[in-house]
C-alpha positions as CSV (number, residue, x, y, z in Angstrom):
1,X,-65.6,-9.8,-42.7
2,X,-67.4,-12.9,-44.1
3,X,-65.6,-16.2,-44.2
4,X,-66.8,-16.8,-47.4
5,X,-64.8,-13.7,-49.2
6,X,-61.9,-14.1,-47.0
7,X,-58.7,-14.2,-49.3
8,X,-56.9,-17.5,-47.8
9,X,-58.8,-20.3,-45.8
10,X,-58.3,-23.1,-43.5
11,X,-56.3,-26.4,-44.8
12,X,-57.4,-30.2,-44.0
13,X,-53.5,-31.2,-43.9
14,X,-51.0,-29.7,-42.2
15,X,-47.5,-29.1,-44.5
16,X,-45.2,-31.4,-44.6
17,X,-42.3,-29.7,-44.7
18,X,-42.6,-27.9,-41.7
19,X,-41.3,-28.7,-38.3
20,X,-42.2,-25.8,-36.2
21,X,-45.4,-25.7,-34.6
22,X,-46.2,-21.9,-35.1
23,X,-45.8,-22.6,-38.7
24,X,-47.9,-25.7,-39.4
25,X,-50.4,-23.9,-37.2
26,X,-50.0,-20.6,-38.9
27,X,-50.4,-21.9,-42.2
28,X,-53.1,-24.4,-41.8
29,X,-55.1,-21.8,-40.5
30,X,-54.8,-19.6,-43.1
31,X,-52.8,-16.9,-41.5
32,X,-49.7,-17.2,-43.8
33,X,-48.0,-19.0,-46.8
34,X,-44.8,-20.6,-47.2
35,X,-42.9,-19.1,-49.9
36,X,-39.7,-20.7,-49.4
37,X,-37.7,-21.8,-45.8
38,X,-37.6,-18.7,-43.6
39,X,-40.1,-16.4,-46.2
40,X,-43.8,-15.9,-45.7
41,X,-46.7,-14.1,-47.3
42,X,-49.3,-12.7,-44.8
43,X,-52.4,-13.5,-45.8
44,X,-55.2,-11.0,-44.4
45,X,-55.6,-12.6,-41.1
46,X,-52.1,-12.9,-40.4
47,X,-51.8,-8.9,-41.3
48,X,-54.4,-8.2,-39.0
49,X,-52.2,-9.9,-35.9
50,X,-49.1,-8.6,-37.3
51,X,-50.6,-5.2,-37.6
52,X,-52.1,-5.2,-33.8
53,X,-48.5,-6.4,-32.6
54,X,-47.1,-3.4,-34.6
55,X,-49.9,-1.0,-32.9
56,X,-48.6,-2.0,-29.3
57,X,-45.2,-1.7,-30.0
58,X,-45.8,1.8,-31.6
59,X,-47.7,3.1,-28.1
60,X,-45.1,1.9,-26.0
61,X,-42.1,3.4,-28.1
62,X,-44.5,7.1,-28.3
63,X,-44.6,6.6,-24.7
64,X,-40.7,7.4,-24.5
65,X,-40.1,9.5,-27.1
66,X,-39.8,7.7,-29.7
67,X,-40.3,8.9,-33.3
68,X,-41.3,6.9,-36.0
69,X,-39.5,7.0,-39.2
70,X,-38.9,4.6,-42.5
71,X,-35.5,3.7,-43.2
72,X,-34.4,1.6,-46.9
73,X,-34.1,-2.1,-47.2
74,X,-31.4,-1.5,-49.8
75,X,-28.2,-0.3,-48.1
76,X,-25.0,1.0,-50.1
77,X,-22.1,-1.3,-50.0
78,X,-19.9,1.7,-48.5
79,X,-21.5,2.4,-45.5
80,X,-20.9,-1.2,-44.5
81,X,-17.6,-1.5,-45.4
82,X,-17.1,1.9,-42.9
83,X,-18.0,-0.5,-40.1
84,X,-16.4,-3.7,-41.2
85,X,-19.4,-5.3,-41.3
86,X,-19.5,-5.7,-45.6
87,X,-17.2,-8.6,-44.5
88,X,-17.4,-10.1,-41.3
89,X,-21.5,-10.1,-40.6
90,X,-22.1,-13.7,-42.2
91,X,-25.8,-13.9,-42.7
92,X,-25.7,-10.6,-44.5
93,X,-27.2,-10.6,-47.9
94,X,-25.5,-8.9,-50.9
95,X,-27.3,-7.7,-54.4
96,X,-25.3,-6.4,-57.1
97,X,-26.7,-3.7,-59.6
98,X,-26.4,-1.5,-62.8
99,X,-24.8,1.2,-60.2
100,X,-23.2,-0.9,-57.6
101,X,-22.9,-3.7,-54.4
102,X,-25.8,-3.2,-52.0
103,X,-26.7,-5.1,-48.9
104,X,-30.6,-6.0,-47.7
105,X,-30.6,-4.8,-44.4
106,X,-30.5,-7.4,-41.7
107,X,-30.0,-4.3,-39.7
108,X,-30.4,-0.4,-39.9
109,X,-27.3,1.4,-37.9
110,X,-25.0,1.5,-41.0
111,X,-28.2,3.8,-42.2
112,X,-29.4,5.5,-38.8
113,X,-26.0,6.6,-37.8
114,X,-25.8,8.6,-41.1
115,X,-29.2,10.2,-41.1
116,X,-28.4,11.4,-37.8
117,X,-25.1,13.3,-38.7
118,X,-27.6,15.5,-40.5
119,X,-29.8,16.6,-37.6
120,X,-27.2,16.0,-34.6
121,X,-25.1,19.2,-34.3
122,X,-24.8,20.2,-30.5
123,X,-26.0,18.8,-27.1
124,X,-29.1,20.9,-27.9
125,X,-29.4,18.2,-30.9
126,X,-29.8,15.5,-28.1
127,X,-31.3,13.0,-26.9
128,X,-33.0,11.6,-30.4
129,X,-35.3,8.4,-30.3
130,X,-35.6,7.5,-33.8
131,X,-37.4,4.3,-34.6
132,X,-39.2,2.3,-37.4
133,X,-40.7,-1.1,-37.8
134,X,-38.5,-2.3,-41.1
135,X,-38.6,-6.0,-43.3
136,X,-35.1,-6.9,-42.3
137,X,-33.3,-9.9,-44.2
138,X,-30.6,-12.5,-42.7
139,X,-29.7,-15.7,-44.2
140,X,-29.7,-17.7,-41.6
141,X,-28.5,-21.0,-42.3
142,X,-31.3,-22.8,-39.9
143,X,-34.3,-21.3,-40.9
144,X,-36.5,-24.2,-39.9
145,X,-38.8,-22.5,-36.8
146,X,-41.7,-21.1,-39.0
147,X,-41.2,-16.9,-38.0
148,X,-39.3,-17.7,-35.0
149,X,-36.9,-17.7,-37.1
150,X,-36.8,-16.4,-40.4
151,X,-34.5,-15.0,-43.4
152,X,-37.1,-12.4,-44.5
153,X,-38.7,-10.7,-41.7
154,X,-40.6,-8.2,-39.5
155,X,-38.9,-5.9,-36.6
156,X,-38.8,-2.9,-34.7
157,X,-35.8,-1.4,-33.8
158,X,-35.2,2.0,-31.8
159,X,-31.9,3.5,-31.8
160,X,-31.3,6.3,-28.7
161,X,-28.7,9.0,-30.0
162,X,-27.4,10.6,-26.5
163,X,-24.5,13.2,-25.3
164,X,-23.0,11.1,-22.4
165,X,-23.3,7.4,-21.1
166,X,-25.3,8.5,-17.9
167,X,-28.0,9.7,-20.1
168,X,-27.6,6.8,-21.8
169,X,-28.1,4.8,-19.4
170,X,-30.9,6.6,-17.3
171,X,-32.7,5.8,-20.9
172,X,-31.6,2.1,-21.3
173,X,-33.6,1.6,-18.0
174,X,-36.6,2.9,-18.8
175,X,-36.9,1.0,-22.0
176,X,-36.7,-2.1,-19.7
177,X,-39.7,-1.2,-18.2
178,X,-41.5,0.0,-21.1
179,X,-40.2,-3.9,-23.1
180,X,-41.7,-6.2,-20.3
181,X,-45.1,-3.7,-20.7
182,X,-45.2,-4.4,-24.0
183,X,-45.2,-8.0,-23.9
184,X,-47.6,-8.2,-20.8
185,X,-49.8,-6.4,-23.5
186,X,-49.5,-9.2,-26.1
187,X,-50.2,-11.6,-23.4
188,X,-46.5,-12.8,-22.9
189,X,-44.4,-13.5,-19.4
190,X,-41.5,-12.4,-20.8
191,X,-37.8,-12.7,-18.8
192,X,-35.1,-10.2,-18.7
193,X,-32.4,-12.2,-19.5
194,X,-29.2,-10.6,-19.0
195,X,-26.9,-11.8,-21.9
196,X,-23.6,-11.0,-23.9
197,X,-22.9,-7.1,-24.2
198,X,-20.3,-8.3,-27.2
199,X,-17.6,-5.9,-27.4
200,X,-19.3,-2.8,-26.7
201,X,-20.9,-3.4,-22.9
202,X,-20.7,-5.9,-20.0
203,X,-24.3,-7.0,-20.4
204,X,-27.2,-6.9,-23.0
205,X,-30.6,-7.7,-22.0
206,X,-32.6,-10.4,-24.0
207,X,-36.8,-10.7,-23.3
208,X,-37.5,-14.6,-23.5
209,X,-40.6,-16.3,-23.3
210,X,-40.2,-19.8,-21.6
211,X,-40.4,-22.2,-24.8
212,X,-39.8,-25.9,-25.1
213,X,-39.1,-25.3,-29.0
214,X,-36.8,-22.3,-28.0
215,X,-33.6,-22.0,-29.3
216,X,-32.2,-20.4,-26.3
217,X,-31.2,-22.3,-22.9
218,X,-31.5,-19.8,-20.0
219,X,-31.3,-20.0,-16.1
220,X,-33.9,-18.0,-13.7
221,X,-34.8,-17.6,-10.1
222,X,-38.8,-18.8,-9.4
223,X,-38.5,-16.5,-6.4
224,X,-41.5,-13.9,-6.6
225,X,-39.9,-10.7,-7.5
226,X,-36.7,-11.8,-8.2
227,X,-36.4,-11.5,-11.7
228,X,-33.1,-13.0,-12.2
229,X,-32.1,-14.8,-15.5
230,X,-29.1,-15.1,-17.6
231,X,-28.1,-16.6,-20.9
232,X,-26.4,-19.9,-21.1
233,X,-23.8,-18.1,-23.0
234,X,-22.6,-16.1,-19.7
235,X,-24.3,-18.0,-17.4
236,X,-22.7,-17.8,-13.7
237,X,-25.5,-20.1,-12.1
238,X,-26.6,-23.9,-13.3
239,X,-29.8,-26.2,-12.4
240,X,-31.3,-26.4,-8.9
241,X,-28.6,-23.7,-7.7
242,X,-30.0,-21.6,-4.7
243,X,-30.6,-18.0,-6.0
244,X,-27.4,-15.8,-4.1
245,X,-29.9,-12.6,-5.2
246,X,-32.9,-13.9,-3.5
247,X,-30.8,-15.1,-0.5
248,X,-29.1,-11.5,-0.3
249,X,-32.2,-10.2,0.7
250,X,-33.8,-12.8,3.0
251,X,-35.3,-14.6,0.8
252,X,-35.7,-18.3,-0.7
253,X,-35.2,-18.8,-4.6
254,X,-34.4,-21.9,-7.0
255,X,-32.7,-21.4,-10.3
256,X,-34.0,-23.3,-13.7
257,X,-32.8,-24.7,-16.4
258,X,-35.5,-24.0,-19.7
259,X,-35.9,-23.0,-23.2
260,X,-36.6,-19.7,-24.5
261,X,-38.0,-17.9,-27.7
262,X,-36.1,-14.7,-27.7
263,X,-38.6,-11.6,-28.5
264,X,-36.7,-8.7,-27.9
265,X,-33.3,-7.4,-27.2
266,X,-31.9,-4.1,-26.8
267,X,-27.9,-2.9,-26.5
268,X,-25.9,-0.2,-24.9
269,X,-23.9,0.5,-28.7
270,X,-21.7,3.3,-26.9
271,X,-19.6,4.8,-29.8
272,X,-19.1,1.3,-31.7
273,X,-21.0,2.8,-34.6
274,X,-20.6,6.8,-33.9
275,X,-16.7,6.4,-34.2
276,X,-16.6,5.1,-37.9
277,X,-19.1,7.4,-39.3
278,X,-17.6,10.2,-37.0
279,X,-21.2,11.1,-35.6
280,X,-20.1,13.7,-33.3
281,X,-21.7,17.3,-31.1
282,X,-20.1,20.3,-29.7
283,X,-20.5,20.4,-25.9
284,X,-21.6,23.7,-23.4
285,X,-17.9,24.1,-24.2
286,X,-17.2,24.1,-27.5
287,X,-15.9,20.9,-27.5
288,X,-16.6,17.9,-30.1
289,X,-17.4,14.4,-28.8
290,X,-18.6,11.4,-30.0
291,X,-22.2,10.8,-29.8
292,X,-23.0,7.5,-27.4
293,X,-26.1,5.2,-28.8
294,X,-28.8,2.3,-27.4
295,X,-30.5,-0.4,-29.9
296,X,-33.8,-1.7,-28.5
297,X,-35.1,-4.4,-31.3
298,X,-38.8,-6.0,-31.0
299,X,-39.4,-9.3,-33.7
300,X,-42.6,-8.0,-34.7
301,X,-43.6,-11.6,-36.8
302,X,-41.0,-13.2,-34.4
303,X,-43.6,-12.0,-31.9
304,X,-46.7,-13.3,-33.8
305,X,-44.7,-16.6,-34.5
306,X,-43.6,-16.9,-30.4
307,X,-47.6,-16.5,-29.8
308,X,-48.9,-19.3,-32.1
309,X,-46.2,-21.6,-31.0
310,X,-47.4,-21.4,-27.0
311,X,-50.9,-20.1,-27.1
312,X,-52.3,-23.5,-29.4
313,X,-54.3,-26.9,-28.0
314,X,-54.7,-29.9,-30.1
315,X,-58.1,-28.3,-32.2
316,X,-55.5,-25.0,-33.1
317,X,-54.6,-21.9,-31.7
318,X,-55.5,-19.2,-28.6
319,X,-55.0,-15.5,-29.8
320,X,-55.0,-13.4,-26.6
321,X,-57.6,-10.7,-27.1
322,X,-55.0,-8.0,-27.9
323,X,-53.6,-9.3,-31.2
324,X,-56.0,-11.4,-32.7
325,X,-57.3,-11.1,-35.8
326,X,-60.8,-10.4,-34.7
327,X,-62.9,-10.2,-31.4
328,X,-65.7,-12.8,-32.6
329,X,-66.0,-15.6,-34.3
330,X,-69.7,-15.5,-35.2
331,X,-71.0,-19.2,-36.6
332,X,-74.4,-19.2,-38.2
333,X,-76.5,-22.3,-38.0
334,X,-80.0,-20.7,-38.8
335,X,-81.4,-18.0,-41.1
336,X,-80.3,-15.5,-38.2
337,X,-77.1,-15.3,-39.2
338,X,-76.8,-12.4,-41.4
339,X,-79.0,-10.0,-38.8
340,X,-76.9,-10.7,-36.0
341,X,-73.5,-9.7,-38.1
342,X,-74.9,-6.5,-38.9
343,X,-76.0,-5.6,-35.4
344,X,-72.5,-7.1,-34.0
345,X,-71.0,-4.8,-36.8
346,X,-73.2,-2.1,-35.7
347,X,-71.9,-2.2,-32.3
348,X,-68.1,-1.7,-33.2
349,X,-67.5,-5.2,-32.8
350,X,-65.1,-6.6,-35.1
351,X,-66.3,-9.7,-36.3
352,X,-65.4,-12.7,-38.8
353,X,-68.9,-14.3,-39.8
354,X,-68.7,-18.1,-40.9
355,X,-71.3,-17.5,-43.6
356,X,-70.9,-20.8,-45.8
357,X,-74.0,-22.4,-46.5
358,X,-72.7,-25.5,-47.9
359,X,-69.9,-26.2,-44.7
360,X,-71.3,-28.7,-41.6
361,X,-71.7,-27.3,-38.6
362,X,-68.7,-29.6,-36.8
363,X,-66.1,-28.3,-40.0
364,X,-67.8,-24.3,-38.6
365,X,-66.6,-25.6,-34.9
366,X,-63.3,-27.0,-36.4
367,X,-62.2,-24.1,-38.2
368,X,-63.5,-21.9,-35.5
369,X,-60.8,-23.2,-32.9
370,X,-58.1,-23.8,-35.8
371,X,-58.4,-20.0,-36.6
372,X,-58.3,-18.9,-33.0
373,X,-60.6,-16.0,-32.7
374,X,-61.0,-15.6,-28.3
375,X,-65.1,-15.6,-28.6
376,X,-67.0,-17.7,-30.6
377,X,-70.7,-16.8,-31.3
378,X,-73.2,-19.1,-32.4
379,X,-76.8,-18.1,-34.0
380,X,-79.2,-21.5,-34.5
381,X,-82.4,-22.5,-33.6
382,X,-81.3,-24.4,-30.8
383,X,-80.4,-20.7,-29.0
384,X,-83.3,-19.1,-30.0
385,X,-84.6,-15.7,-31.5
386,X,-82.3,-12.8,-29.9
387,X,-79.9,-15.1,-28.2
388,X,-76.5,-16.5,-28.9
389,X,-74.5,-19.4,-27.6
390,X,-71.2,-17.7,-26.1
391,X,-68.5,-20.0,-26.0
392,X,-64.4,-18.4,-25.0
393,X,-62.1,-19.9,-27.1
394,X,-59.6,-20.9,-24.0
395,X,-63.1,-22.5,-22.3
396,X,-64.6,-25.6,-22.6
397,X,-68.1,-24.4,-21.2
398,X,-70.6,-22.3,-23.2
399,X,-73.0,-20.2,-22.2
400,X,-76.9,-19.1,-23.9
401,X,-77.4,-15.2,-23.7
402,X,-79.4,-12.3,-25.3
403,X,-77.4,-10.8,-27.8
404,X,-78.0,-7.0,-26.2
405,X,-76.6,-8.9,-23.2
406,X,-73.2,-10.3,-25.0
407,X,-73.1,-6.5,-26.4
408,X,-73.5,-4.9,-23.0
409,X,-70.4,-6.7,-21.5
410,X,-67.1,-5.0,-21.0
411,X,-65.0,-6.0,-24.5
């Protein structure tokens, strides 16, 4: 892609009404537009991250079973009044047309629950791992964290249809696996952060990335392996406690007080949504239950707004190599420039090329670290015929190498 045909470019002033650093980062970069508080438009190298952070997610959720399907925005009023929700779920929003009330789907079991009683007959029916990656819409009343928190939004949610709570739960934990995978693929430490189960379970689990602008407060152990962390909301443990499930096997471990952006969440549902609709199978025999269900949700521009909000220095932001836009940032500062993009292009490197001929070579380096690209590549005189300057976006040191070389290197 040349920089000089990219729809959407870099901005000299960051907005001023924006508080969260993801989105005056975000949109000065030329990654997304504010459309109104808690609604963006992608712009082409913001659908480029949020399409690699959808391509992740999608692998993992394969990699259980999962099977990717579409579900509507638009939800009928009466399938929300079956669960009470019409009333009670305050951020929901509700359209009225020429045929009736409808809701925009904040969430998708008032619809999933209903497909299902359509394929889910018998225990040979089950298990089912339906999932889909859905624009979901709240109105939140704080919508002031860029896409950490938004009213219009991006998100994956699985839902896991099953014939008894064991197999239910044999499932729940290998989706807690497969959820801190995922993230260590984006680049993210997350937490499991053992939170609220509401009414239907003892516990939920949350995945939280440690963030000063979080809006979550959480408590975890430092001991290696531990992996303890609960939510403030059901916290049992407070700041500089010693961690009891460290010292129960021997070892030494400090709890923590901290922030956290919350990523990810998934739910034991049971039969809270299988009872209204009266989802139920026949048993081996002959007997009718109700069907017991997980939720496992992803933010999918959550995710991309979490990233830009801790991977940033002052010049802009870090894109770990996995979701960013493109692998090189290629800078021309000689005549060079045009021969190196097509042989960079050639290779099956994906590459944005800084073509602009009217541009200074310091605004090039500016907008190179605002954008965030991991490798920046720079063709001049300076470098010489069949050489680049290599320079890691994360680095501060460059380095002068044959382009064949550069090319050669693991990627």
């Amino acid at each position: 892609m040349k920089y000089s045909q990219l729809f959407g470019k870099t901005l000299k002033q960051t907005p001023h009404d924006e508080v969260s650093t993801n989105a005056k980062l975000l949109i000065r970069a030329g990654y997304v537009d504010k459309v109104a508080a808690g609604v963006y438009s992608f712009l082409p190298l913001g659908k480029r991250v949020i399409d690699k952070i959808s391509q992740i997610v999608r692998e993992e959720m394969d990699t259980v079973g999962g099977q990717e399907i579409t579900l509507p925005v638009l939800h009928p009023k009466a399938n929300w009044e079956k669960t009470g929700r019409w009333s009670s779920l305050d951020v929901l929003f509700k359209v009225k047309g020429e045929s009736g009330e409808f809701a925009l789907g904040p969430t998708h079991e008032e619809i999933v629950v209903p497909l299902a009683q359509q394929y889910i007959f018998s225990y040979n029916d089950l298990p089912k791992y339906p999932y889909q990656i859905q624009t979901k819409f709240r109105d939140e009343p704080r919508a002031k964290s860029g896409l950490m928190r938004g009213r219009e939004f991006l998100m994956k949610d699985l839902y896991s249809f099953h014939a008894d709570e064991k197999d239910l739960d044999a499932y729940y934990e290998k989706m807690k696996a497969v959820y801190l995978k995922t993230f260590i693929r984006m680049g993210l430490d997350a937490l499991e952060v053992e939170a609220s189960g509401g009414t239907f379970s003892k516990y939920s689990h949350e995945y939280q990335v440690l963030a000063e602008s979080g809006e979550d407060t959480i408590f975890y152990c430092d001991g290696k392996g531990c992996g303890f962390a609960q939510n403030k909301e059901i916290a049992t443990v407070k700041d500089g406690d010693k961690c009891e499930k460290c010292a129960a096997t021997g070892h030494e471990g400090k709890i923590h007080e901290a922030q956290g952006a919350e990523v990810g969440n998934i739910f034991k549902l049971k039969t809270k949504y299988t009872e209204p609709f009266g989802l139920t199978y026949t048993d081996e025999k002959g007997e009718k239950k109700l069907v017991m269900m997980g939720c496992y949700g992803i933010g999918i521009s959550r995710l991309m707004g979490v990233i830009a909000e801790i991977q940033n220095d002052e010049k802009g932001l870090i894109w770990p190599k996995s979701v960013a836009p493109f692998d090189v940032h290629l800078v021309s500062l000689s005549d060079e420039g045009e021969k190196v993009y097509k042989q960079l292009k050639e290779a099956g490197v994906d590459v944005l090329w800084d073509d602009r001929g009217d541009v200074s070579a310091g605004q090039k380096f500016a907008d190179c670290d605002l954008i965030g690209i991991p490798v920046r590549l720079v063709v001049s005189d300076k470098a010489g015929d069949g050489k680049v300057e290599v320079k890691m976006r994360s680095e501060e040191k460059t380095e002068i190498i044959g382009l064949e070389k550069f090319l050669a290197q693991p990627r």
